[in-house]
Backbone bond lengths (Angstrom), bond angles and torsions (degrees), N, CA, C in turn:
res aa  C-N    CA-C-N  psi(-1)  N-CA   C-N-CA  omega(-1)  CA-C   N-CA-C  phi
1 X - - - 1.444 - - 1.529 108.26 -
2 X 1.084 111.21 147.77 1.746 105.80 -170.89 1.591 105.86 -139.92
3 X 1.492 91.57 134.21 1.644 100.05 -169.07 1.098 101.87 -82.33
4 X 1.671 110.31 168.50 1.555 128.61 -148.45 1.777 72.88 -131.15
5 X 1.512 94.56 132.18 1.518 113.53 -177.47 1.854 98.98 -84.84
6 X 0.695 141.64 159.17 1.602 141.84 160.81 1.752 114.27 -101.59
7 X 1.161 129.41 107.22 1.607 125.06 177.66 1.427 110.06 -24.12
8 X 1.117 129.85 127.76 1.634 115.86 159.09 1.485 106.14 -61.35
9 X 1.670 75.33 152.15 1.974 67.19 179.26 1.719 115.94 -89.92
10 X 1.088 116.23 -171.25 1.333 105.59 -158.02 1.797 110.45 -163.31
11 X 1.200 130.86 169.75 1.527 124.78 -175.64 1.447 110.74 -84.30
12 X 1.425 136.69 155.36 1.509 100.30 168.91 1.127 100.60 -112.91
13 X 1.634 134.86 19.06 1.285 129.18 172.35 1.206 119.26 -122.64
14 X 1.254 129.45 28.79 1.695 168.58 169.64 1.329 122.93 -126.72
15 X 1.433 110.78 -62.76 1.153 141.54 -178.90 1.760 99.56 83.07
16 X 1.226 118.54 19.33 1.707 100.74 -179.13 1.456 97.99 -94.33
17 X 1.462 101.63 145.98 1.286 110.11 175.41 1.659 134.35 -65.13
18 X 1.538 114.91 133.47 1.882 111.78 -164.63 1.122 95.15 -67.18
19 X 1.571 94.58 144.90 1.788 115.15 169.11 1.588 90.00 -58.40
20 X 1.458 96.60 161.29 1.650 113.58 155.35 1.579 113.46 -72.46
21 X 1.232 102.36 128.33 1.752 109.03 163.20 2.081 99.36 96.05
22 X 1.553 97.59 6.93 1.700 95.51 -173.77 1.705 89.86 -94.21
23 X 1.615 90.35 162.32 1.083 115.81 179.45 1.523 138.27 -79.37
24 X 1.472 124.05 34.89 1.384 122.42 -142.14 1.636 117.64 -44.98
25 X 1.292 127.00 172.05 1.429 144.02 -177.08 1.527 110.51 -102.06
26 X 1.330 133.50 141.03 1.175 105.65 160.38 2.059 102.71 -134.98
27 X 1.388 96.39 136.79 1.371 114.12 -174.24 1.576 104.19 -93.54
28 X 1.507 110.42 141.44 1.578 92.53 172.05 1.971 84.96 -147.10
29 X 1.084 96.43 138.22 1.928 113.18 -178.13 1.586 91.26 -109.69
30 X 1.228 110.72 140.15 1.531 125.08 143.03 1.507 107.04 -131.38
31 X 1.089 96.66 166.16 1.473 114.13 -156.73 1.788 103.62 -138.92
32 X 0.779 118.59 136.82 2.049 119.00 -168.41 1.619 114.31 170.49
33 X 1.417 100.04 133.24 0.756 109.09 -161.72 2.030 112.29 -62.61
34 X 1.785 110.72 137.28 1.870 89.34 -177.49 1.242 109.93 -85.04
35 X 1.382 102.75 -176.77 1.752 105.53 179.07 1.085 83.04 -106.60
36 X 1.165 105.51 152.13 1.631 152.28 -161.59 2.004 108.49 -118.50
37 X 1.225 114.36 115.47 1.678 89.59 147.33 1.386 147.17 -23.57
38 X 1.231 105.00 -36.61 1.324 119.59 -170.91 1.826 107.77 -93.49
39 X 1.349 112.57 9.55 1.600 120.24 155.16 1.413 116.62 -111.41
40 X 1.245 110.81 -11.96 1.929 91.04 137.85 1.208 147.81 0.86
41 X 1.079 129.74 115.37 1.761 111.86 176.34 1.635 89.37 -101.35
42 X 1.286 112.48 155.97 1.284 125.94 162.78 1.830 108.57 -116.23
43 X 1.484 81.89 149.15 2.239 95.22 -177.90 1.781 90.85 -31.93
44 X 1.490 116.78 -80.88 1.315 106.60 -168.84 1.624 137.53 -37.22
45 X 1.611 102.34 -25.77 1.800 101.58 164.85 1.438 102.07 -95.43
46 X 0.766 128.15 18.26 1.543 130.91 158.86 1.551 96.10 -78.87
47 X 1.282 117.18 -60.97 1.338 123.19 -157.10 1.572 119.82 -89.33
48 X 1.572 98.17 13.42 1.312 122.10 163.03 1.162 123.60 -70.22
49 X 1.660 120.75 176.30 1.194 109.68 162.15 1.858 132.40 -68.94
50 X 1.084 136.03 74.89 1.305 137.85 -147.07 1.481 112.31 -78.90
51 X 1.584 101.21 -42.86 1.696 94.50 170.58 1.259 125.08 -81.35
52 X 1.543 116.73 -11.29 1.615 119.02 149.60 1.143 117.25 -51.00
53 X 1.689 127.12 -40.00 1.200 119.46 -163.03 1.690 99.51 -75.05
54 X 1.106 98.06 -52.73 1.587 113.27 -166.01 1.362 99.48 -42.95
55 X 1.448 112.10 -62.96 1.592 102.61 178.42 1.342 148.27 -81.85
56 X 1.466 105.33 16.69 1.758 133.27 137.77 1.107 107.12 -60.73
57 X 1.667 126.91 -62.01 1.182 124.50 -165.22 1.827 113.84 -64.43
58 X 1.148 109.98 -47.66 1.502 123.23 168.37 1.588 110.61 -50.10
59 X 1.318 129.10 -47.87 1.414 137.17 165.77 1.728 111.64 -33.72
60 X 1.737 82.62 -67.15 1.446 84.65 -172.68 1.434 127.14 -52.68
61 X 1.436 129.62 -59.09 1.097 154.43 166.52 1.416 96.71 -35.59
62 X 1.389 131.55 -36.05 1.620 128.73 -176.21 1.505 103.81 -79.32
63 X 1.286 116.17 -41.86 1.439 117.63 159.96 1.876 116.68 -43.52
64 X 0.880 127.56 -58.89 1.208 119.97 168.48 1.464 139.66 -29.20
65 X 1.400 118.20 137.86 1.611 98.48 -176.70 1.184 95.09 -88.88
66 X 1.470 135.81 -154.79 1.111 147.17 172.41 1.752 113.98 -79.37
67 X 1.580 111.99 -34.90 1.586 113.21 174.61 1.416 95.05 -68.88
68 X 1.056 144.32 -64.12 1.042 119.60 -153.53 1.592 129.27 -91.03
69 X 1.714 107.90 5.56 1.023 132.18 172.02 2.175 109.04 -79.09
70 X 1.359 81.03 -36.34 1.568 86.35 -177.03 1.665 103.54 -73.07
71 X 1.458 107.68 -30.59 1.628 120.06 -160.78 2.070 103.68 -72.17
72 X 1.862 92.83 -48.94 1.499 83.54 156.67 1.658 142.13 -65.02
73 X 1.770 106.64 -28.27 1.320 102.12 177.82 1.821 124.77 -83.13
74 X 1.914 108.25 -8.29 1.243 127.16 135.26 1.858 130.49 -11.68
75 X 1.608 89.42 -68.03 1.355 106.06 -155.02 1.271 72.89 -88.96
76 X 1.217 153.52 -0.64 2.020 140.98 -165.94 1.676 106.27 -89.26
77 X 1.483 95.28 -43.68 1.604 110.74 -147.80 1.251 106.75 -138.39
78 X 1.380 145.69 85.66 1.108 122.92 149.14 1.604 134.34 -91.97
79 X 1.376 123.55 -176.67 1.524 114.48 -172.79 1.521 99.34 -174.97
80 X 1.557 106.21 127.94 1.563 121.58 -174.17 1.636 103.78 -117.33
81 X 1.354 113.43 157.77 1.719 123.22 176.05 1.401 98.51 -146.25
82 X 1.921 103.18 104.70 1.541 92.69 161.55 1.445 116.40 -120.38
83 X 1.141 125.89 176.13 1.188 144.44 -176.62 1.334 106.66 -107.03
84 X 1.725 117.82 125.37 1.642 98.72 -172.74 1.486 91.11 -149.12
85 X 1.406 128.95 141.36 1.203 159.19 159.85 1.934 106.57 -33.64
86 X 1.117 140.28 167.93 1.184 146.77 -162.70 1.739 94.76 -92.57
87 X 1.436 127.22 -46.18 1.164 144.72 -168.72 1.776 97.30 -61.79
88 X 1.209 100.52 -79.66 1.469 114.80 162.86 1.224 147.77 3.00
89 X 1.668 92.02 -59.32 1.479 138.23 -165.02 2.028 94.97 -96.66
90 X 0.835 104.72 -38.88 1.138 119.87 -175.52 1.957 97.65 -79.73
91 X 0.919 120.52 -82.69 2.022 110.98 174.62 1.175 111.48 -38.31
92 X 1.473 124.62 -25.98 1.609 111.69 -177.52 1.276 101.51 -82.32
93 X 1.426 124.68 -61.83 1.024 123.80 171.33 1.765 119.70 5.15
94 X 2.001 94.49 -79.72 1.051 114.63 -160.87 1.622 107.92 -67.88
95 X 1.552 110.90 -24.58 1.049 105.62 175.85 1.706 122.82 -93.75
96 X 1.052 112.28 19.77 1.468 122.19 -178.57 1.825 103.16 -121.85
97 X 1.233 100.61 -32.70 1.912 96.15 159.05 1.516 131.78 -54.49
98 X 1.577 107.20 -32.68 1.003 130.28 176.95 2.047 110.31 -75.15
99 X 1.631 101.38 -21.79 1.968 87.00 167.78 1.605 117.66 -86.42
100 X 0.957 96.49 154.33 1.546 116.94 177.89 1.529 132.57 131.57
101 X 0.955 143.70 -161.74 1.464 131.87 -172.11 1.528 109.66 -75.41
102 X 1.176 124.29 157.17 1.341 119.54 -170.99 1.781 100.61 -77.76
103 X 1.931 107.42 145.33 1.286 90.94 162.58 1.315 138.41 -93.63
104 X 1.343 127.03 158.69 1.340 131.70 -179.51 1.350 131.40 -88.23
């Protein structure tokens, strides 16, 4: 019978492998598109034709195969999981404090 080794685990933004008994981090990004003002409905597209729209939109999407259905919901949504070392965890940190609007 032959044993099944297990990967050590490891950083994925280093890539050096965790000591035993360390504490790893875990980072997770998603990415999606925001809402905007300008996706609003207003009373008057309410008072549009709506189930026309809907069932263009439903059409289309039926048109799709599945690659390229997956390829649009791709570009919609993404989402990452890393595993990161104390060191690591610590530069992103510092370098992710640093986004946002400049201060005044």
């Amino acid at each position: 019978m032959s044993s099944l080794r297990m990967p050590k685990p490891h950083c994925d933004y280093c890539r050096k492998p965790l000591r035993p008994k360390a504490h790893p981090f875990t980072l997770k990004i998603e990415l999606y598109p925001a809402v905007e003002p300008s996706l609003e409905i207003s009373e008057n597209e309410l008072k549009g034709d709506t189930h026309g729209e809907l069932e263009k939109l439903i059409e289309a999407m039926a048109a799709m195969d599945d690659a390229e259905a997956a390829k649009q919901e791709a570009l919609m949504f993404m989402r990452w999981k890393f595993t990161l070392c104390r060191a690591c965890r610590d530069k992103l940190a510092t370098q992710f404090s640093g986004l946002g609007p400049p201060k005044s």
